[in-house]
N, C-alpha and C positions, 0 to 999 in steps of 0.2 A: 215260525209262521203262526201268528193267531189264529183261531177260531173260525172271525170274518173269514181271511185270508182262504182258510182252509175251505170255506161255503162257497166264497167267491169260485176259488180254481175247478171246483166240483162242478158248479154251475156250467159252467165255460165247459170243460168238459163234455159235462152230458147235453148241452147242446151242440157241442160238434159232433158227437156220436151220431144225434137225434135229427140233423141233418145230412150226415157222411154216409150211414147206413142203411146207404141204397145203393141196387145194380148200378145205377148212372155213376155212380162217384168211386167203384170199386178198382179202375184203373188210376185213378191219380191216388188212392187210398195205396194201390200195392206200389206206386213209386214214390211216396212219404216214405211207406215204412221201408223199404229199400234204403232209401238214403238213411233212416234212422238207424236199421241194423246196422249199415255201413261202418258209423261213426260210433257205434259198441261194440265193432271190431268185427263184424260177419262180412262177407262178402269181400272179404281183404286177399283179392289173388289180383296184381301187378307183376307185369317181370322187371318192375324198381323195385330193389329191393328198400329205396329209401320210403318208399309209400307204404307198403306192407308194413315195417317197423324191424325187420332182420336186420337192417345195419346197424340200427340208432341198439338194437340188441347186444351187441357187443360192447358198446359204451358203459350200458348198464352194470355189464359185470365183470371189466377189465377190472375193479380191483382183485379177484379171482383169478389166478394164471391157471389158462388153459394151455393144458399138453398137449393131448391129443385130443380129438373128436372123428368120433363116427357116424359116416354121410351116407344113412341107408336111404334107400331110394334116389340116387343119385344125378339119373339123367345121364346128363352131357355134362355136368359139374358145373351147374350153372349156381349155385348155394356154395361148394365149394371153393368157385371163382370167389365166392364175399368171403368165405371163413379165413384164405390164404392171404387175403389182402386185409382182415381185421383184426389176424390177431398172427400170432408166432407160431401156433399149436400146427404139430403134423396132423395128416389126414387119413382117413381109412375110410374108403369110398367103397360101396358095395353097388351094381346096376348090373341087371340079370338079363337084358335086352343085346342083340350085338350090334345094333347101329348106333344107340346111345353109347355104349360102352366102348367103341371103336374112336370116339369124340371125346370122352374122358379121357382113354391114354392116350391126348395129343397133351391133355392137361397138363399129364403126371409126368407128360417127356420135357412141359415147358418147366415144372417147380422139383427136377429131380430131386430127389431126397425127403421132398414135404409131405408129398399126397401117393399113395398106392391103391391101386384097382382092383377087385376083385368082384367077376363077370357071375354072382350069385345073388338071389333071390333070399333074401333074410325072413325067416315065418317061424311058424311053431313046429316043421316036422323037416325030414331029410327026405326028399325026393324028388323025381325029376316030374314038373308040370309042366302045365300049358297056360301061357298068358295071354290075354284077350288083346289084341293091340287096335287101337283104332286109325285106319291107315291113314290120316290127315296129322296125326300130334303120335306121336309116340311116350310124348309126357302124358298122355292120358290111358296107358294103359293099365288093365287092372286083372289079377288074378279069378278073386270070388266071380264065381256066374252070377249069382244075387246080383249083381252088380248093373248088370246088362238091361234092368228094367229104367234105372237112371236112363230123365227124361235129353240125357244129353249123348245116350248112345242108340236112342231108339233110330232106327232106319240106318244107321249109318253105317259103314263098311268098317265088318271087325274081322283082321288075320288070328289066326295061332300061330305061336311062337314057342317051342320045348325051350324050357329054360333049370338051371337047376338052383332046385332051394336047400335051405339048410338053416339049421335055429342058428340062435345067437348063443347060444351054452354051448351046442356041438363044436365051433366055431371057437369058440373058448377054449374048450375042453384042448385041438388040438393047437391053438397058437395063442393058449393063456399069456405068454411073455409079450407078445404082439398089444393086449390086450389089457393090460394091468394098469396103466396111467388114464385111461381113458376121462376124462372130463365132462365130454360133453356128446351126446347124443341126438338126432336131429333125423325123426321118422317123417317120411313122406313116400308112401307107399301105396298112394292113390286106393284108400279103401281097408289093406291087409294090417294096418297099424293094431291093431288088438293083437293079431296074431306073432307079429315082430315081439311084442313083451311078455306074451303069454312062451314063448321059447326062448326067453331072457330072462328066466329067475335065479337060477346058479350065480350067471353073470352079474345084476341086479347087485345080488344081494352080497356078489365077496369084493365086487371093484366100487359101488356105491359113485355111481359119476356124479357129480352134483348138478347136470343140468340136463333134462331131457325135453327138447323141441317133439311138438307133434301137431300135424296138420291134421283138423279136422272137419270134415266135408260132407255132402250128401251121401255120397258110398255109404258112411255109419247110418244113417236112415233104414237103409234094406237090408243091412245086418243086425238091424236092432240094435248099437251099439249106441251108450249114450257116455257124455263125458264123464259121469259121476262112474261110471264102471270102468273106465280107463283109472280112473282114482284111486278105485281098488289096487289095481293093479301096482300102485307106486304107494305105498299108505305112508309112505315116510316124505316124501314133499306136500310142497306150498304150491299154488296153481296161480299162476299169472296167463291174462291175456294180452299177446301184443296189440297193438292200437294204431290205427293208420300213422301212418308218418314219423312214426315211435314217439309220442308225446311223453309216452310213461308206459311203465311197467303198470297193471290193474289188476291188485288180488281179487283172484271169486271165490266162491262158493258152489264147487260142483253140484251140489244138491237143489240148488236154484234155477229152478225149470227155465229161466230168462238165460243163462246160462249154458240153455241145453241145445242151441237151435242147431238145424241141420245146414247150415250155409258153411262157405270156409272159412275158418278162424284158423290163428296160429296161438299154441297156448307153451307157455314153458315153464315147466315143471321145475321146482328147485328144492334141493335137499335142505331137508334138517339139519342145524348142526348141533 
């Protein structure tokens, strides 16, 4: 772009500022940017998984054979139900809940041999908690209290639930053979996902999956967690964001505050070779 060009657009610019930035125009300004984060990948929760980009995900990296993957935060194995139908790879399904986990082993009764359940909470420590469940979705429940100021649990009716957790090393440590092919990893832990990696570094570092999925949401907001410190955490991958509809795979730059927002995204993580 030229010079002009570059005056031109500035112009244009700062006069839509110069008229937008007012109280009157700050509702249809927050449903722009709404549709704008949309389409840079925020606000990407559908239960299609062709809209979010999870299926068109698999195509990307079917030259890769995946063995196994582990399906923390599980659900009713609604992510599962896509992993078993996109690719060949067995399953190891972790949901710490016992309604959802009652509806996964119908899963693991339909794909015997492919997919295995086990009724635990994956974090950074061994012991037995309490999970905040919201009695309308039980996919939305979430560990950390921090949690509970999120504007989407305010007023609403929250159960406890004793559940039992346990890291992902621990979990190695006693069924490392279980665990050794692992390929592919896929955190959705409504919130607790820092704490899933931060009790994965043993594991991390001697099985090295090449691909770790992770949902990331307003929860990291009230935990202070931002994506560039999840990056820590993996310093040996590339960060892609999925993109609605799966268009493309989109490398970022954790450290690029546009990058950082607090909406849902889906980012996956891929190994060095």
């Amino acid at each position: 772009m030229t010079n002009k060009g570059r005056r031109l657009l500035r112009l244009v610019f700062d006069l839509y500022v110069f008229i937008t930035a007012r109280p009157f125009f700050q509702g249809a300004n927050e449903k722009f940017f709404r549709a704008l984060v949309s389409s840079l990948g925020y606000m990407n929760f559908s239960e299609d998984f062709k809209m979010t980009g999870e299926k068109s995900l698999f195509k990307f990296i079917e030259s890769q054979e995946i063995r196994k993957i582990l399906d923390i935060g599980a659900n009713e194995g609604q992510w599962a139900s896509l992993a078993l139908g996109e690719t060949s790879a067995k399953i190891i399904s972790f949901e710490p809940q016992k309604l959802p986990f009652n509806e996964l082993e119908k899963l693991c009764e339909k794909y015997p041999g492919r997919i295995s359940a086990h009724q635990l909470a994956i974090s950074n420590r061994n012991t037995d908690i309490e999970i905040n469940v919201l009695e309308s979705s039980s996919g939305l429940s979430y560990i950390d209290n921090e949690i509970s100021l999120h504007p989407l649990f305010t007023g609403k009716l929250i159960i406890k639930e004793s559940i039992k957790a346990c890291s992902l090393d621990s979990f190695f440590e006693n069924y490392g053979s279980e665990l050794e092919d692992v390929d592919f990893i896929k955190i959705d832990t409504e919130g607790h996902e820092f704490e899933v990696l931060l009790g994965a570094k043993v594991f991390l570092n001697k099985v090295q999956p090449k691909y770790v999925q992770i949902e990331m949401n307003l929860h990291q907001l009230f935990k202070n967690k931002t994506l560039l410190e999840f990056s820590k955490l993996l310093p040996n991958y590339k960060i892609y964001q999925l993109l609605p509809f799966g268009n493309s795979l989109y490398r970022i730059n954790p450290s690029d505050p546009a990058r950082n927002i607090f909406m849902l995204a889906n980012f996956i993580f891929i190994r060095n070779y």
